[in-house]
C-alpha positions in Angstrom: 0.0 0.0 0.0 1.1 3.4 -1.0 2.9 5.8 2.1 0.1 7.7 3.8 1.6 11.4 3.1 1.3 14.8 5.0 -0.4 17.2 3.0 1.5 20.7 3.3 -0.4 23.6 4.2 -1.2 25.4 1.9 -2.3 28.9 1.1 -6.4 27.9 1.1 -6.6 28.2 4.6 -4.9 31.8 5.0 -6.9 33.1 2.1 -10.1 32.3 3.8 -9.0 33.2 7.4 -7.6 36.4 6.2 -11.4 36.7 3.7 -13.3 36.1 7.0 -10.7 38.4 8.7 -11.0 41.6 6.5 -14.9 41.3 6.4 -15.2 40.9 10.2 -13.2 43.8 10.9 -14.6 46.0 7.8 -18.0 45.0 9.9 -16.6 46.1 13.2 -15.8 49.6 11.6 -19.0 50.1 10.5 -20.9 49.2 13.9 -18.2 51.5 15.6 -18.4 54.2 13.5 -21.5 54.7 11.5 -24.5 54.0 14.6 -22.5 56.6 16.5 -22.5 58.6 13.7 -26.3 58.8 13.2 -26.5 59.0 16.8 -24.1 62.2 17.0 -25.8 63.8 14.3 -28.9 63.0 15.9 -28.1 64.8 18.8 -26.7 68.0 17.1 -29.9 68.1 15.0 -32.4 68.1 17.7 -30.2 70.6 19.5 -30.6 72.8 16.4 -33.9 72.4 16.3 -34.8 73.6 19.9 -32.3 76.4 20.2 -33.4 77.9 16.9 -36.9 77.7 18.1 -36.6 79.0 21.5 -34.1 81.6 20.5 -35.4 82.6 17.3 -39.0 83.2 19.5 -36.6 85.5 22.2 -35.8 87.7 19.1 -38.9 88.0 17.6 -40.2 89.0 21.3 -37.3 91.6 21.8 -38.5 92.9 18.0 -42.1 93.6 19.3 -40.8 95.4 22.6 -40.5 99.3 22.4 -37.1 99.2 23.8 -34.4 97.2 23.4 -32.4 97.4 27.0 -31.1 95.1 29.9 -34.5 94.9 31.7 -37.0 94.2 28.5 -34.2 91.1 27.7 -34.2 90.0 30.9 -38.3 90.5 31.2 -38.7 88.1 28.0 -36.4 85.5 28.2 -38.0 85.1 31.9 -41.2 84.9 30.8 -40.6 82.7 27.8 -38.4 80.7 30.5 -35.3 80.1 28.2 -31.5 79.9 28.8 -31.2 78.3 32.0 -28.8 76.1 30.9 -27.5 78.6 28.0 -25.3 81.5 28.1 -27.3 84.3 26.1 -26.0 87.5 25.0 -28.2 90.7 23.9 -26.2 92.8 21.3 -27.3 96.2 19.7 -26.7 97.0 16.4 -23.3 97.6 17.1 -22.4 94.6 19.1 -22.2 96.2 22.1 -23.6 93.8 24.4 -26.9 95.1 26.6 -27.3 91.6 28.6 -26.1 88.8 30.0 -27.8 86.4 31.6 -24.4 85.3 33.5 -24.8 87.1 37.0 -21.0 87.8 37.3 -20.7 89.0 33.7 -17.9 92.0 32.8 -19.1 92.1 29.3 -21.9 94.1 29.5 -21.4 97.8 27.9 -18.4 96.0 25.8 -18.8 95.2 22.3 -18.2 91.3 21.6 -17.4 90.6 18.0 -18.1 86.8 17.8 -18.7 85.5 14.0 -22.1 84.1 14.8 -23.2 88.0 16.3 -21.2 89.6 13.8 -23.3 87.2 10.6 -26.5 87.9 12.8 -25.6 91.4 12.7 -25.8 91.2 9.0 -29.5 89.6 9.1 -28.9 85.9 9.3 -30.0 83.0 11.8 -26.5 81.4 12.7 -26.1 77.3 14.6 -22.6 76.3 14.7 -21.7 72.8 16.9 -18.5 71.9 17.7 -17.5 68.2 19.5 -14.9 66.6 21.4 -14.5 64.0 23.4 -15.6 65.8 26.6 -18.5 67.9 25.2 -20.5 69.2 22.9 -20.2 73.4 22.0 -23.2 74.9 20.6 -23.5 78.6 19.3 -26.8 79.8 18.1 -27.7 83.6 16.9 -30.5 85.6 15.3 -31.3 89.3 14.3 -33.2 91.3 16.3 -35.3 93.2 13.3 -37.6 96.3 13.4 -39.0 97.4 10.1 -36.8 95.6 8.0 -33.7 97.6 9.8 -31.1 95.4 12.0 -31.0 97.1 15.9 -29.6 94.1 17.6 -28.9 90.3 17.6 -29.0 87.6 20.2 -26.6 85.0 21.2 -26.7 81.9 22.9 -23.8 79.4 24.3 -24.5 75.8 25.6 -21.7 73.6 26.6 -23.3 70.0 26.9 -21.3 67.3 29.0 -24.6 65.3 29.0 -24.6 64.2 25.6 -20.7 63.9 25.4 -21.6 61.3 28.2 -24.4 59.7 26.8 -22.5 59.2 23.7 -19.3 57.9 24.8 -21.0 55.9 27.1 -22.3 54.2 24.3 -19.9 54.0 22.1 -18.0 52.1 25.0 -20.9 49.4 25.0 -20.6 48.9 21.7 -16.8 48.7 21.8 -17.6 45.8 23.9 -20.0 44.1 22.0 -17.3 45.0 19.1 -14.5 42.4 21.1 -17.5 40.2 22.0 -17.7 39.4 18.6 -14.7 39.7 17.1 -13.8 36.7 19.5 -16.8 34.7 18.3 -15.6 35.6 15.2 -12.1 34.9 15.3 -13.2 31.3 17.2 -15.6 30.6 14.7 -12.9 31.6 11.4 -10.5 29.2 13.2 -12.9 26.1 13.6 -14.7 26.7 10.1 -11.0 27.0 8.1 -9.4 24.2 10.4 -12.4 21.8 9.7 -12.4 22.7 5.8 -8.7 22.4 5.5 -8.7 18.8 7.2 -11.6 17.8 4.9 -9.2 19.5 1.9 -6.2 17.1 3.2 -8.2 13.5 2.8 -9.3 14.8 -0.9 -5.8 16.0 -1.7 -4.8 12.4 0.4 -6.9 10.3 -2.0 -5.0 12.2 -5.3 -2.0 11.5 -4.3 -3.1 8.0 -3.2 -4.1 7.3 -6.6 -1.2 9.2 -8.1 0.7 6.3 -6.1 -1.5 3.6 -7.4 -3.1 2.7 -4.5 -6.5 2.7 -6.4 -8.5 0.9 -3.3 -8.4 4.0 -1.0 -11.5 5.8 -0.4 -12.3 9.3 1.2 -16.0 8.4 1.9 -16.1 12.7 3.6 -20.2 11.4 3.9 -21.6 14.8 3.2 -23.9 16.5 0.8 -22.1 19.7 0.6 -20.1 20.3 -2.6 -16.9 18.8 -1.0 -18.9 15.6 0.0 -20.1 15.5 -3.5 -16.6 15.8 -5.0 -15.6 13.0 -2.3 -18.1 11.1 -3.4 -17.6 10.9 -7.2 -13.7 10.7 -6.6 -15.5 7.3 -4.4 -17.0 6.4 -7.9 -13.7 6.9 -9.6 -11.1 5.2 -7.8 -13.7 2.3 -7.4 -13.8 2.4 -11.2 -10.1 2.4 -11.3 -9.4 -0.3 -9.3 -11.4 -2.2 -11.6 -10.0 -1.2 -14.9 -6.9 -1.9 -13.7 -7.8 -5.4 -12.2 -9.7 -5.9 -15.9 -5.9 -4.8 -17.7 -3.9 -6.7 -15.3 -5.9 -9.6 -15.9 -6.3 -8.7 -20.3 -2.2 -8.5 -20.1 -2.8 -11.8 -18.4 -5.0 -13.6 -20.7 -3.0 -12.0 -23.9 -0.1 -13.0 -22.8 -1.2 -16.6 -22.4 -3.1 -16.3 -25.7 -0.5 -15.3 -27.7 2.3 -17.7 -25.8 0.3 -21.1 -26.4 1.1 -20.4 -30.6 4.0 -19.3 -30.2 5.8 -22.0 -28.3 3.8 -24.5 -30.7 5.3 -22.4 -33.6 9.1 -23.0 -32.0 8.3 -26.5 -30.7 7.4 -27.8 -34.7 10.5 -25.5 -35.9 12.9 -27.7 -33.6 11.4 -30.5 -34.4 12.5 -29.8 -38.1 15.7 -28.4 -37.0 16.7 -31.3 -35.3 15.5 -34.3 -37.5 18.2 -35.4 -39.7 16.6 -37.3 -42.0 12.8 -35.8 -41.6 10.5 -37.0 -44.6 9.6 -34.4 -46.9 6.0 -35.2 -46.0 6.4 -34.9 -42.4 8.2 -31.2 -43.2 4.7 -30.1 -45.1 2.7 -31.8 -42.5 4.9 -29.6 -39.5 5.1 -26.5 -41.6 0.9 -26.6 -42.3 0.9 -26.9 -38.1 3.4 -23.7 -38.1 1.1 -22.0 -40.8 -2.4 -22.9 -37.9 -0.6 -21.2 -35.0 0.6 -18.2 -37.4 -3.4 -17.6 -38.5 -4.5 -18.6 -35.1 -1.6 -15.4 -34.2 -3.7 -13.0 -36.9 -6.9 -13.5 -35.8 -5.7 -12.8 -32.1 -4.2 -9.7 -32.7 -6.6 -9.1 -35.5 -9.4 -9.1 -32.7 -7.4 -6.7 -30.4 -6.8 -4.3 -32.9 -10.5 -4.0 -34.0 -11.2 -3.6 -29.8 -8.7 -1.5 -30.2 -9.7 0.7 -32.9 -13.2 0.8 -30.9 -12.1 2.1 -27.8 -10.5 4.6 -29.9 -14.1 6.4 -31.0 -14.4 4.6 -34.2 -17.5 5.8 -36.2 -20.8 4.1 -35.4 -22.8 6.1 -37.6 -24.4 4.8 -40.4 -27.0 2.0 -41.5 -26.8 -1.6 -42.6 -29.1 -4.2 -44.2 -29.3 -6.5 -41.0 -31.5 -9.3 -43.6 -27.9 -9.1 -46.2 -25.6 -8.8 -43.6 -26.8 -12.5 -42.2 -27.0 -13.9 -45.4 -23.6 -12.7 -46.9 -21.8 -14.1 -43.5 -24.1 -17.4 -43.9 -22.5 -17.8 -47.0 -18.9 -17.5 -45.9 -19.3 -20.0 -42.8 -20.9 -23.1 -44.8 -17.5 -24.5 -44.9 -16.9 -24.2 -41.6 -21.0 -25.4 -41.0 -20.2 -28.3 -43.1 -17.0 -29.9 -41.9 -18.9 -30.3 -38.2 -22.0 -31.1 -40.1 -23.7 -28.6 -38.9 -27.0 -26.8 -40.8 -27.2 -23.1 -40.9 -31.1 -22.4 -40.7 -32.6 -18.9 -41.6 -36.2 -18.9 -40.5 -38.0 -16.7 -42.4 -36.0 -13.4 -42.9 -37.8 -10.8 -44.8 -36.4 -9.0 -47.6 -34.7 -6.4 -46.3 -34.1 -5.4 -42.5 -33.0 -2.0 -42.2 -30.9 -1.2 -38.5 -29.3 1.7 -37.5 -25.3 1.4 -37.2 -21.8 1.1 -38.6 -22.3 -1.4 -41.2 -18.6 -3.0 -40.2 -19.6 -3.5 -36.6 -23.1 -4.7 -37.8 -21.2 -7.4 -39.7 -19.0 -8.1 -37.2 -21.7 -8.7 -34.9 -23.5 -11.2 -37.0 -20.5 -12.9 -37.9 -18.8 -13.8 -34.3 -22.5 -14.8 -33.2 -23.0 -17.6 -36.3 -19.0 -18.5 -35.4 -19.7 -18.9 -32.2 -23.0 -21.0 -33.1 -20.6 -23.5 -35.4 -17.7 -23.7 -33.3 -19.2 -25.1 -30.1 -21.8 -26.8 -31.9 -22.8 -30.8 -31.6 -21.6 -33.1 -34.5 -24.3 -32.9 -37.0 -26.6 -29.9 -35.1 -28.5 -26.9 -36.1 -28.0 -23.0 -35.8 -31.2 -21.4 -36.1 -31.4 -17.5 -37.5 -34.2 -15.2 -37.1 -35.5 -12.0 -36.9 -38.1 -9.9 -35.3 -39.5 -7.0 -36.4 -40.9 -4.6 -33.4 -42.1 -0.6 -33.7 -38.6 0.6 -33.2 -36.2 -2.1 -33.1 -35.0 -5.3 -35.0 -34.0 -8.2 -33.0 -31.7 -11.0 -34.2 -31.8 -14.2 -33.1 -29.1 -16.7 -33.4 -29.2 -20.3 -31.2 -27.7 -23.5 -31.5 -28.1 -27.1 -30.5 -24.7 -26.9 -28.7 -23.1 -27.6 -25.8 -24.3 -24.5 -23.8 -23.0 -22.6 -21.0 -23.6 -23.5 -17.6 -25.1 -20.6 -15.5 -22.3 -19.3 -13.3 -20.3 -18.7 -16.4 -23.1 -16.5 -18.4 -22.1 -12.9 -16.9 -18.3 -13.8 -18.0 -18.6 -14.7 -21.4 -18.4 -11.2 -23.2 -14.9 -10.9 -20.9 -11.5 -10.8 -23.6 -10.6 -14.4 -23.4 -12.8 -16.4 -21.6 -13.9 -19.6 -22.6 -16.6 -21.2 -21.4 -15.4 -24.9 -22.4 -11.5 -24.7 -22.4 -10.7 -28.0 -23.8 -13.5 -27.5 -26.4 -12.0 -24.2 -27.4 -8.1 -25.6 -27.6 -9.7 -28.0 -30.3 -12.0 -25.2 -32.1 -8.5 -22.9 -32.3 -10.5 -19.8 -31.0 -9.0 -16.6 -29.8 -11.6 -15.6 -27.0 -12.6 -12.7 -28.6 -15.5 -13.3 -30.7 -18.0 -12.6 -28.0 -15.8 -9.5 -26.4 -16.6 -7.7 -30.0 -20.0 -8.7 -29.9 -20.6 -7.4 -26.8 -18.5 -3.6 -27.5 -19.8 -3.6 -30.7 -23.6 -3.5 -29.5 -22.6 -1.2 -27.1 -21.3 1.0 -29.3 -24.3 1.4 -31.7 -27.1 1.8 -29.2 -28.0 -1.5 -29.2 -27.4 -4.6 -26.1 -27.4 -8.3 -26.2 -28.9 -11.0 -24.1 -28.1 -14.5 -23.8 -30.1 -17.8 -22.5 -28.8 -21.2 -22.4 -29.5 -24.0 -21.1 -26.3 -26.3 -20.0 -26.0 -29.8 -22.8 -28.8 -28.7 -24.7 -27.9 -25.4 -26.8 -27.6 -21.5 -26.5 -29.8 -18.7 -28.1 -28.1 -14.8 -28.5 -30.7 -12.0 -29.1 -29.4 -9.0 -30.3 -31.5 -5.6 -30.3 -30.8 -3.2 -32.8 -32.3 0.5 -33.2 -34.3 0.2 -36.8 -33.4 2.4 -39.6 -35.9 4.4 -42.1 -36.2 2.0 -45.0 -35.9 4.3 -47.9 -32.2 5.2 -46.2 -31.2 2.6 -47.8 -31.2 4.7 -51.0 -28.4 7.3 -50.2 -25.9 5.0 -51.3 -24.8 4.2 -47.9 -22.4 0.8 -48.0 -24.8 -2.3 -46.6 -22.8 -5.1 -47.2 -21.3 -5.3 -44.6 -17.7 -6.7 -45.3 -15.2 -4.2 -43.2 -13.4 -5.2 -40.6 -11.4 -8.0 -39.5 -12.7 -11.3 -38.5 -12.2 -12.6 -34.8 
């Protein structure tokens, strides 16, 4: 058995870790920074949105006052019960401030030249919010209008820890959650890569346990993700494999013995000659006809392989033959075989013409082997019976025999390269073993399957189905007789 190996590892696994790796953390950016965000932006907005209002109301109250002095700003913004938490600034048109609502203010009578007064000065509503980590900084101003003319403005300060809190408070929680699942992450990126990268090593195991020929070993992952799929047809594949190379280790096998029987018969009868002295010109004819058996008994084994050969090769298989011709034209060649065994060649009733679908050489050879087959292991003085059967899509051929027949256990081997079912009969009949091997690839091949039924001492009967051909195909010139090929 081939060395169990170590797989290296290799990149797959850090390319995934480092995938899962960059997406976790891309995620953990987001939730860190975009929620807090939102929420920051949230906060400034609803800020803006009550100091304007309350502010922009305190300006248009000062507008609607007959003076604009300390005690009418301090009158309104206590009534409209504002800036307790602000600092507000009442400017004149000069930006001289007339109140403050800070008790221990020095800027009163002074003229404060912030932007937001000085823009508010101009006519314009002014928020401005400024953030850090402590707190947030908010500015709001507005003009203080009468008849269209500018006499003031009003400013307001907040500095908001509250928020600042509120937001960093959260941003800590979710900083937590953050490591909370970076670590389920991380554990989870580990187990998922470590358990894909051992199920990677037994497929990359079972290649380079077939690369080593060790075509028995299995992965069997039993899963039906796409990794137990690919485990399982790699199953299917060694297993199919192993058994062509148990079917070639055993065809080297058989040829070998095939083709060393006639040719230590051929050396045996050429030492014989060699070492007579005095050998009788008859007995030299009779030795060299023996020679001249093994040498066509040679042909018509390597003959056979070739044509097997040739088929597992993608020969063409198109094409269309006159099945009804076909049996009569190799009827004709095998009477002298038929009649030195005594043995009557029956055709039952074939009709005119039998149109199959087909490579008319494989057709042939099909018919041919069958009746050879028929003869050969034939009784003395026995009958091979021929017939066909017309059905709505298919022609079947029947060929049987009154021979010796084949014993049940031995029916699923006999289409094998060089099995025979009776081994001394077949030494005596000079056959190669691989009449029925082309039968069986040949039918194959075309579409088309064979079945066999015997019955052991009293005969055999093949039925071959082939597809049926249009009749008037016939017509296109195509070549029906049949002849190609080599026989086996």
């Amino acid at each position: 058995m081939a060395e169990k190996r170590r797989v290296p590892v290799g990149s797959l696994q850090i390319k995934i870790f480092a995938g899962f790796t960059m997406l976790a953390l891309v995620l953990l950016l987001i939730l860190n920074t975009y929620p807090l965000s939102q929420m920051r932006n949230q906060l400034i907005l609803a800020r803006e949105v009550e100091m304007r209002s309350d502010f922009g109301a305190y300006a248009a109250a000062l507008e609607s006052a007959s003076v604009l002095d300390y005690e009418t700003a301090a009158s309104v913004l206590s009534i409209l019960d504002i800036g307790r938490d602000q600092r507000v600034l009442v400017t004149d048109q000069r930006g001289e401030v007339i109140y403050d609502n800070l008790k221990t203010s020095d800027v009163i009578g002074k003229t404060v030249l912030f932007s937001e007064i000085i823009e508010a000065l101009y006519g314009k509503d002014i928020f401005r919010c400024s953030y850090t980590a402590e707190a947030f900084s908010y500015r709001t101003a507005c003009a203080v209008m009468r008849d269209g003319v500018v006499e003031g403005a009003v400013y307001a300060y907040e500095y908001d820890t509250e928020s600042a809190d509120l937001l960093r408070e959260t941003r800590g929680e979710i900083a937590r959650i953050s490591f909370a699942v970076t670590a389920m992450t991380a554990l989870f990126i580990i187990t998922f890569t470590t358990s894909l990268r051992r199920r990677f090593d037994r497929v990359l195991q079972g290649v380079y346990q077939i690369q080593q020929g060790n075509y028995d070993y299995r992965i069997d992952l039993r899963s039906s993700d796409e990794l137990g799929v690919i485990a399982g047809e790699f199953d299917k594949m060694s297993g199919q494999l192993a058994k062509n190379e148990s079917i070639r280790r055993q065809f080297v096998s058989d040829a070998s013995h095939e083709l060393k029987t006639p040719l230590a018969s051929i050396k045996l009868l050429c030492d014989s000659i060699l070492q007579a002295k005095d050998m009788r010109v008859e007995d030299v004819r009779e030795f060299l006809g023996d020679i001249r058996e093994e040498i066509d008994r040679l042909t018509r084994i390597t003959e056979g392989l070739l044509y097997i050969s040739r088929m597992e090769n993608g020969a063409n298989m198109a094409g269309i033959c006159d099945l009804t011709h076909t049996l009569v034209r190799a009827s004709e060649i095998l009477r002298g075989s038929a009649g030195a065994k005594e043995v009557e060649i029956v055709c039952q009733g074939l009709p005119e013409a039998a149109w199959v679908s087909g490579n008319p050489d494989m057709i042939y050879q099909v018919a041919f082997n069958l009746l050879e087959n028929a003869i050969k292991y034939n009784k003395q003085g026995g009958k091979v019976y021929v017939a066909l059967e017309e059905r709505e899509d298919q022609t079947l051929l029947h060929v049987g025999d009154t021979g010796i027949g084949i014993r049940e256990e031995e029916l699923e081997r006999i289409f094998d390269r060089f099995y025979r079912v009776d081994k001394m009969r077949s030494s005596e009949t000079r056959g190669t073993g691989l009449g029925l091997s082309i039968v069986g690839q040949c039918m194959e091949a075309i579409g088309g399957h064979i079945e066999v039924t015997s019955t052991y001492g009293e005969g055999t009967c093949f039925t071959a189905y082939f597809q049926k051909a249009p009749e008037m195909a016939g017509d296109d010139g195509t070549d029906t007789d049949g002849e190609g090929g080599q026989r086996a």
